[in-house]
Every structure is written in structure tokens, then in C-alpha cells.
C-alpha positions as CSV (number, residue, x, y, z in Angstrom):
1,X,0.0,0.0,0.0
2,X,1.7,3.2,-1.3
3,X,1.9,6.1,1.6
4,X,-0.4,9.4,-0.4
5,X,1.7,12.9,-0.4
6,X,0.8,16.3,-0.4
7,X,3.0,19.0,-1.8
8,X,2.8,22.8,-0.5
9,X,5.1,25.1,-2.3
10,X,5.5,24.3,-5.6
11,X,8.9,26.2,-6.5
12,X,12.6,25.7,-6.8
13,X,13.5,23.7,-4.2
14,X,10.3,21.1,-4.9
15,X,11.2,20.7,-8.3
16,X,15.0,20.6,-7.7
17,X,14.7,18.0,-4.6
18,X,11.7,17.0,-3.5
19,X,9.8,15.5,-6.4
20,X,12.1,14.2,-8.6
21,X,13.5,11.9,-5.0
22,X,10.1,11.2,-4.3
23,X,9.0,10.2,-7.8
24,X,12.1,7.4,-7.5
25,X,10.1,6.0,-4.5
26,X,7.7,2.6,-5.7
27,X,6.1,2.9,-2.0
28,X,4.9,6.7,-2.2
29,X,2.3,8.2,-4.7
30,X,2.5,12.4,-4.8
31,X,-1.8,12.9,-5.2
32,X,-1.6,16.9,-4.0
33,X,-0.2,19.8,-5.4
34,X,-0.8,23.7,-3.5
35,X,1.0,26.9,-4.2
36,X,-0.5,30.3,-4.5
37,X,0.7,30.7,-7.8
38,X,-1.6,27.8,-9.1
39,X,0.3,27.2,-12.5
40,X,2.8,26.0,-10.7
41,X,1.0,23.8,-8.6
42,X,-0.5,22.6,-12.4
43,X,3.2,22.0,-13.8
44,X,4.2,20.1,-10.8
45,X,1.1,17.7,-11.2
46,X,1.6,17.2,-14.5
47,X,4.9,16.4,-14.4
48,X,5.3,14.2,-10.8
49,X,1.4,13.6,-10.3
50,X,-0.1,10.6,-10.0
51,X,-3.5,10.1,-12.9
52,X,-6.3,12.7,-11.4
53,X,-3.9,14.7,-8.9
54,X,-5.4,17.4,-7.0
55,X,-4.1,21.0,-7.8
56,X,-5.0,23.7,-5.0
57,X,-4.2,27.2,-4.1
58,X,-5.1,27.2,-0.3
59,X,-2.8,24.5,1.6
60,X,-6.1,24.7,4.3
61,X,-8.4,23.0,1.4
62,X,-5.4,20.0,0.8
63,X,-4.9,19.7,4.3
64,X,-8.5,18.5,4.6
65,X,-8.0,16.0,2.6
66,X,-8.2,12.5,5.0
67,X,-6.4,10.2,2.7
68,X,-2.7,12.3,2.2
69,X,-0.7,10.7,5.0
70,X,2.4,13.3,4.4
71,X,3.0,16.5,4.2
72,X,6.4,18.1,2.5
73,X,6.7,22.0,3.2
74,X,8.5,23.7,0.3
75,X,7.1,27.7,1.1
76,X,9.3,30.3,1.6
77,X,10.6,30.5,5.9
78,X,8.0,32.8,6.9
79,X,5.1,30.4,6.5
80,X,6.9,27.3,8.0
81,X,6.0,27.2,11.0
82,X,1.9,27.8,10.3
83,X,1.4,25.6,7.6
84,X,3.9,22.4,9.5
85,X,1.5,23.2,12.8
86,X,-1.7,23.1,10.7
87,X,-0.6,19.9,8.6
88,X,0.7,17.9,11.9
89,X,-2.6,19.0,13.5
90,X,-4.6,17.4,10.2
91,X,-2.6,14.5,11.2
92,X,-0.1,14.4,8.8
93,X,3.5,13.7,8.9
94,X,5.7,16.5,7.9
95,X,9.3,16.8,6.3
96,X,9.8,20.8,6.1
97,X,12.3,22.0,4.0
98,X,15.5,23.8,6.3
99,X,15.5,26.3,8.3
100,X,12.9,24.7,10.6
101,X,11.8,28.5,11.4
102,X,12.4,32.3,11.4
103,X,12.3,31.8,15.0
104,X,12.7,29.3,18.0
105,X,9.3,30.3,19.1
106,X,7.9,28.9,15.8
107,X,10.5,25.8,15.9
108,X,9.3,25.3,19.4
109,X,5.5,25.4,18.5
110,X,6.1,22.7,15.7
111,X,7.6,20.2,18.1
112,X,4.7,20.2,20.5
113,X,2.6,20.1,17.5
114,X,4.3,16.8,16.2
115,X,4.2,15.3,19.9
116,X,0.5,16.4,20.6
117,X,-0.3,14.6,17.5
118,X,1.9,11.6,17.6
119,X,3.3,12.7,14.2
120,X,6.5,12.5,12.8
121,X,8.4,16.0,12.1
122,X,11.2,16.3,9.9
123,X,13.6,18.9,8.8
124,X,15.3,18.7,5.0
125,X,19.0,18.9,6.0
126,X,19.7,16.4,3.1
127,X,23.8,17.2,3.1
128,X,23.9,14.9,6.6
129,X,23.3,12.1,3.6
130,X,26.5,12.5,1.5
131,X,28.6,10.0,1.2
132,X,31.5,11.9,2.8
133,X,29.0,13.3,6.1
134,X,27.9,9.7,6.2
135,X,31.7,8.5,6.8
136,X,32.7,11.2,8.8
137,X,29.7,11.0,11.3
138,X,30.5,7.2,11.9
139,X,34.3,8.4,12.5
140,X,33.1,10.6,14.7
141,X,30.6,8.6,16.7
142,X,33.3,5.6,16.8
143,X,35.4,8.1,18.7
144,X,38.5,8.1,16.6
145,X,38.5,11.9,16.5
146,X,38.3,12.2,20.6
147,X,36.7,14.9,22.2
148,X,35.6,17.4,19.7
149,X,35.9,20.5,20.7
150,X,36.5,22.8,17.6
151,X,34.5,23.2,14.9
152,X,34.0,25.4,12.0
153,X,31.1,25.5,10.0
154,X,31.6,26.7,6.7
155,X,29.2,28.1,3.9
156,X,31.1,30.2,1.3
157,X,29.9,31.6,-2.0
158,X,32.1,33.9,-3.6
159,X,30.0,35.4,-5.9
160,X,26.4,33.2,-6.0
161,X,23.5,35.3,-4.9
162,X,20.4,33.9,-5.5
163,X,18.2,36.2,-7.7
164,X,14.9,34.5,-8.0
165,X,12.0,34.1,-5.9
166,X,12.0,35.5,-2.2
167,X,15.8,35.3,-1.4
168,X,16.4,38.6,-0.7
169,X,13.8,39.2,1.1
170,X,14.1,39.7,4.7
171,X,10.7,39.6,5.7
172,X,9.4,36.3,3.9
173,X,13.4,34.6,4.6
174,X,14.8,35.8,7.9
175,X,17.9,36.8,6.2
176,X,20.3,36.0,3.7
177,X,23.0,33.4,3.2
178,X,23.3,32.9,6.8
179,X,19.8,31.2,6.8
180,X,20.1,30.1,4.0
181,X,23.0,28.2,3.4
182,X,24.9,28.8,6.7
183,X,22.2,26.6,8.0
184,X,23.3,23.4,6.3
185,X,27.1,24.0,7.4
186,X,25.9,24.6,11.3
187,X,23.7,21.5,11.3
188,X,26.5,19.3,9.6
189,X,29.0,20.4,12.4
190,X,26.7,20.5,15.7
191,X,25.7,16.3,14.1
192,X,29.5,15.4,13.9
193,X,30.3,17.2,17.3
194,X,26.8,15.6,19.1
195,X,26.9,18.8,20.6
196,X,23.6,20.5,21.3
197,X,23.9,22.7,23.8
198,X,24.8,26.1,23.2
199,X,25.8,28.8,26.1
200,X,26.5,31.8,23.8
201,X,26.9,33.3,20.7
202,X,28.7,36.1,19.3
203,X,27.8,37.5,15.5
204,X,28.4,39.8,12.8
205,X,26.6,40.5,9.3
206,X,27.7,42.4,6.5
207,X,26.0,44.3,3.5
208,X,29.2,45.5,1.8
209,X,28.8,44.0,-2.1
210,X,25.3,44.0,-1.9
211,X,25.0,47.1,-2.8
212,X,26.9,47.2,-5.7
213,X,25.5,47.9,-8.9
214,X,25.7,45.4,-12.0
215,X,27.6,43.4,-10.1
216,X,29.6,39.8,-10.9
217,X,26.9,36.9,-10.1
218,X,26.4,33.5,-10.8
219,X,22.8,34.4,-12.0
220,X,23.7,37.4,-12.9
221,X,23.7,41.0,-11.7
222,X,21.0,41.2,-8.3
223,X,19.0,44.0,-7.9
224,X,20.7,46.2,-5.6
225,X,17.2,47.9,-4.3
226,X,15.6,44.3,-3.9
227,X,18.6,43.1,-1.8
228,X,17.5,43.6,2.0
229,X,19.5,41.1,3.7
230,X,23.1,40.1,4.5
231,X,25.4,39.2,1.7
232,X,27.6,37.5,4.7
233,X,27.3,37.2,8.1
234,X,30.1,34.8,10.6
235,X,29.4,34.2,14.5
236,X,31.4,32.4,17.3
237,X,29.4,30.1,19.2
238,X,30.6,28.7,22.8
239,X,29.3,25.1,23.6
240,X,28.4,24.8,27.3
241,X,31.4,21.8,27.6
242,X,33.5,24.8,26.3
243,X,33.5,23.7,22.8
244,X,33.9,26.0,20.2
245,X,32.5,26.5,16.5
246,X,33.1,29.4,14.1
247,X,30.5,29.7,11.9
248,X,31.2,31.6,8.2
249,X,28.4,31.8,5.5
250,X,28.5,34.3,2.4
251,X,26.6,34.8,-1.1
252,X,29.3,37.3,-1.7
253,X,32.7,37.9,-0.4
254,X,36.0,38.2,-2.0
255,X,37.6,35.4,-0.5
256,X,39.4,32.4,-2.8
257,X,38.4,29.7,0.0
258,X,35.1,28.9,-1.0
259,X,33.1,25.9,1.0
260,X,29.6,25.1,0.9
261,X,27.7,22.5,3.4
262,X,31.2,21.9,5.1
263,X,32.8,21.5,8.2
264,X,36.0,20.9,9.7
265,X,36.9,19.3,13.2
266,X,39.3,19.2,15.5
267,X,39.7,16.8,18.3
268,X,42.1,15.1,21.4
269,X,42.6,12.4,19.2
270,X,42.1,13.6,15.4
271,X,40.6,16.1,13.4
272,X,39.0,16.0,9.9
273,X,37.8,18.6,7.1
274,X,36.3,18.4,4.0
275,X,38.5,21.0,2.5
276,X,40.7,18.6,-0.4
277,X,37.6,15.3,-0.4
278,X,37.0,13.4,3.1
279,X,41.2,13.8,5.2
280,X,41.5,12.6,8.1
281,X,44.9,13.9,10.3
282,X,46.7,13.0,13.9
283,X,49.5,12.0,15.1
284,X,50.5,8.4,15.0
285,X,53.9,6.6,16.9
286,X,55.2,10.5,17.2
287,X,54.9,11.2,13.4
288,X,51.9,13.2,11.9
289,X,49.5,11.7,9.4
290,X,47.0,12.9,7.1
291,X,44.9,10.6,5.6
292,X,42.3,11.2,2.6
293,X,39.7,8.8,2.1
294,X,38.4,7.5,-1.0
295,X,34.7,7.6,-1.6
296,X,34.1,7.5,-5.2
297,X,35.3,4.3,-5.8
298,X,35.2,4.3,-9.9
299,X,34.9,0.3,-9.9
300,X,36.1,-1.2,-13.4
301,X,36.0,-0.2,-16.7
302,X,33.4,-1.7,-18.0
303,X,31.2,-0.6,-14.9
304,X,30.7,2.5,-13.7
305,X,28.7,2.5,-10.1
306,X,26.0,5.2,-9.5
307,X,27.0,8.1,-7.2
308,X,24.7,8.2,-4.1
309,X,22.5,11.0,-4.4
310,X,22.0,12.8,-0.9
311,X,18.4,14.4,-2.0
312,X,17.2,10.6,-2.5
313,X,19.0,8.8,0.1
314,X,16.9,11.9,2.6
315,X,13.7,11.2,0.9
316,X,14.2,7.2,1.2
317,X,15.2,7.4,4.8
318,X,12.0,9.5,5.6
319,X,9.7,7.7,3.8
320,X,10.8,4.7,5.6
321,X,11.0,6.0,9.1
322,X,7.3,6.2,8.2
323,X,6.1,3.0,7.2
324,X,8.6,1.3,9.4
325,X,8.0,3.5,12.1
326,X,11.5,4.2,13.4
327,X,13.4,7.2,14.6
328,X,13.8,10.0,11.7
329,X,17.4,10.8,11.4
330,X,17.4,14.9,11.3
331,X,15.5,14.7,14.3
332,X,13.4,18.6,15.1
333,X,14.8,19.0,18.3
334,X,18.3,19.3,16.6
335,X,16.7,21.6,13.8
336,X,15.8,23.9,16.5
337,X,19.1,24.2,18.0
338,X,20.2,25.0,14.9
339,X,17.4,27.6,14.2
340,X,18.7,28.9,17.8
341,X,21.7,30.0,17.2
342,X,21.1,31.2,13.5
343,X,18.4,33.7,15.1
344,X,20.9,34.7,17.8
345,X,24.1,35.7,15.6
346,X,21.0,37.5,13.8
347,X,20.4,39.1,17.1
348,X,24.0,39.5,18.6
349,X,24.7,41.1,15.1
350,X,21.9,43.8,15.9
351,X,22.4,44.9,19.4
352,X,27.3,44.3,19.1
353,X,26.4,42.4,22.2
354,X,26.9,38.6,22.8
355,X,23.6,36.0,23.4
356,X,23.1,33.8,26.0
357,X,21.3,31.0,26.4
């Protein structure tokens, strides 16, 4: 019996990720399709749908529908938190797509909805799935690293602002590339660390290049008058076991060292980055070592093995804590960690003062 799935939010990031991973799935049909621009609520039915899909406009008139088991939330930050309460309240599971919130008021409210309900609540952090998180994270948990006790989160675009859609809007985002993209870097490192417990936070943000005209950009020149939130933004975040993490995200900055979704580590034991692939260094019989390990194996000639794609592998793994009824893997509580110290390097950046928790 295939598991029936609403879509809400119909745009780039449902199109890019969700629907073609869930189309791969045998044991899922997608039946619903809402977004307020109803066209593209049409395409996406059309195209992913199964025979006689719904289309809607209003995610209320979907949600009423008794017979859609899950929920994916693909709307811009701002409406997160409503529409995931309001779905786990229709008693539907729910994956939301990252960050889990503007706020950890809103995070907080979509917990005790999933609990209330006995629902399962998901957040779309889909880089803890590549291959090279997956290694690292059982390194990690093994203990070969030690006690971790630096991180650094990182999330660098050199020039890559996102022009389309609601990006640079504060209002309907939160903010910039800090939310955006610093959020999957800050998730990755507080998972490998198994740290969760923040004391405080310290945090800057910058809207230098922003406000340049015709400016160099992946997708072309941005609208300087449109652009209302950081083009970069960095905070230092103390763990309460005294653990450190530097977080650094930018859509712009003229830097050279450019990381996306990656983190490095540094423990008693070991430390690891994913600067050059997976390396591993330490210090072994009084000589130091670095070790980089090989995760695209390229097999034989003759065969060439698939690559694992983390967007699938994410959907997969949520679709089967469902019917199998196990733990989810990005649980929410983390998500709202992460949403906690996002919205106070947003706030330590306001007031020049540190954050405490």
C-alpha cells in the first residue's frame, strides 16, 4: 500500500529535490499539489502527479483531505511554522524543508505540534546524507576523532547570490546566506560534534557587495534595491562543555576559500575537514599523518557505479521511518538548535552584544 503525499510550495527547491526523489520512491504516490501561484502547482502535477492529482491554491483546502498521510513543506521561511502546525494538526506527517523556522518560538510550537499529534516531524538537512557526512559522522561517533571541541562550520559563495524568488527578502526569509545556506554547514557540524547545547553566541553581518551595482553573479547582476539582507554574516558560538564553532556563511565575499555545506573538526585524538575530499589527520607513533579517504570508488572499466544521491537517500530514509515507524534521522529537536543559534548571531549582530542562552 503506497503512503499518499501532499506537496505545498511548488517552486525551486520542490522541483530541484523534492519531487524528482520522491517520484524514484515505488512505496509513495504524490496525489496533491498547492501553491498560491496555481500554475505551478499545475506543472508540478503534470509532471510528478499521480493520474487525477489534486491541484490547489489554499494548503487549508489539501490539508482537509483524509487520505494524504504526508505533508512536504516547500514555502518560503516565513510560513513554515503555520502551515507544519496546521498539517501535523490534520494528522499528517511532515518533512519541512530547512531552516525549521524564522524563530525558535515557531521551531518550538512545531515540536509540541508533532508530539500532541503523535506525528513524525522532519527537517530537509539532506547534506547529513552524502557519502562523505555519512563517513565522517560514523568516525566521529566511533570516537577516533576524541573529544571534539572545535568546529568550523563553513558556507562560502564567492559570488552566487540567488536572484529569484524570495531570497532577498528579509521579511518572507529571515535573512540572507546565513539562513540560507549557513544553515546546512551549522547543522553538519553540531551532528559530527553531538553537541547540542549552546551557552552563547557572538555574531556579525555584512551588506558591503550588496550594494553594488551590475555586479559579478552566478545568476547574474541582483538587484541592488531588492537586496534587503546580508550578503555575509560569521558568528562564534561557545558550547556549554566549552567547545567551540566558528560559523562563516557568504553569497558574496572576495575570498578564494570557497566551501559550501562543510565543516572541519578538530579533536584530542584527530581532526578531519572536507577542504581537499573526506582527510582525516593526527599524530600516529610521534609522526603526523593525514589521511584522505576514497569515496568515489570508480569500480572497473566496463562498470561505472552510480553516485549516491543525498536528496534521494533523505527522501528514502523519511519515507521509511514512516512505514517502518522508526526514529527519523534529522530529528526537530536538533533543527531547533540550529534555528537557535542562527536567530541569535541574527540578534548578537543587531544589538554588538553577545547571546546567552
Amino acid at each position: 500500500m503506497s503512503l499518499k503525499i501532499g506537496i505545498i510550495g511548488c517552486g525551486g527547491i520542490a522541483n530541484g529535490k523534492h519531487l524528482p526523489s520522491l517520484s524514484k520512491i515505488e512505496e509513495v504516490e504524490i496525489v496533491a499539489f498547492c501553491d498560491i501561484e496555481i500554475e505551478k502547482a499545475e506543472y508540478a502535477a503534470e509532471v510528478y502527479g499521480v493520474e487525477n492529482a489534486k491541484v490547489y491554491k489554499d494548503y487549508k483546502e489539501l490539508l482537509n483531505d483524509n487520505s494524504i498521510e504526508v505533508i512536504h513543506v516547500c514555502t518560503p521561511n516565513n510560513s513554515h511554522k503555520e502551515i507544519t502546525v496546521a498539517a501535523l494538526d490534520a494528522k499528517k506527517h511532515v518533512m519541512c524543508e530547512k531552516p525549521m523556522a524564522k524563530t525558535t518560538k515557531d521551531a518550538k510550537e512545531m515540536i509540541d505540534a508533532a508530539e500532541r499529534n503523535n506525528r513524525k516531524l522532519t527537517i530537509g538537512y539532506q547534506n547529513r546524507f552524502r557519502t562523505d557526512s555519512q563517513y565522517l559522522h560514523k568516525v566521529a561517533e566511533r570516537g577516533d576523532l576524541g573529544e571534539i571541541y572545535f568546529g568550523k562550520a563553513q558556507a562560502i559563495r564567492r559570488r552566487a547570490v540567488p536572484t529569484w524568488g524570495v531570497f532577498l527578502d528579509e521579511e518572507q526569509q529571515g535573512g540572507g546566506p546565513l539562513i540560507d545556506i549557513g544553515t546546512h554547514a551549522l547543522d553538519l557540524t553540531l551532528w559530527m560534534m553531538s553537541n547540542y547545547e549552546p551557552e552563547s553566541v557572538m555574531g556579525t553581518t555584512f551588506h558591503k557587495l550588496g550594494k553594488k551595482e551590475n555586479a559579478a553573479n552566478a545568476w547574474g547582476p541582483w538587484n541592488t534595491k531588492e537586496f534587503k539582507v546580508e550578503d555575509s554574516a560569521f558568528g562564534f558560538i561557545k558550547m556549554k562543555n566549552g567547545a567551540t564553532i566558528i560559523l562563516e556563511s557568504s553569497w558574496a565575499l572576495n575570498s578564494l576559500e570557497v566551501d559550501e555545506a562543510k565543516c572541519t573538526l578538530s579533536g584530542t585524538e584527530a581532526g578531519a575537514d572536507m577542504k581537499d575530499g573526506l582527510r582525516i589527520n593526527g599524530e600516529d607513533m610521534g609522526e603526523l599523518y593525514t589521511s584522505y579517504i576514497e569515496l568515489d570508488n570508480p569500480g572497473v572499466d566496463f562498470y561505472e557505479s552510480d553516485k549516491v544521491d543525498e536528496a534521494l537517500e533523505e527522501a528514502r530514509t523519511w519515507i521509511n521511518s514512516i512505514t517502518n515507524d522508526t526514529e527519523v534521522v534529522v530529528k526537530p529537536q536538533e533543527a531547533l538548535v540550529v534555528t537557535q543559534i542562527l536567530e541569535a548571531i541574527y540578534e548578537s549582530a543587531k544589538t554588538g552584544k553577545a547571546v546567552y542562552f
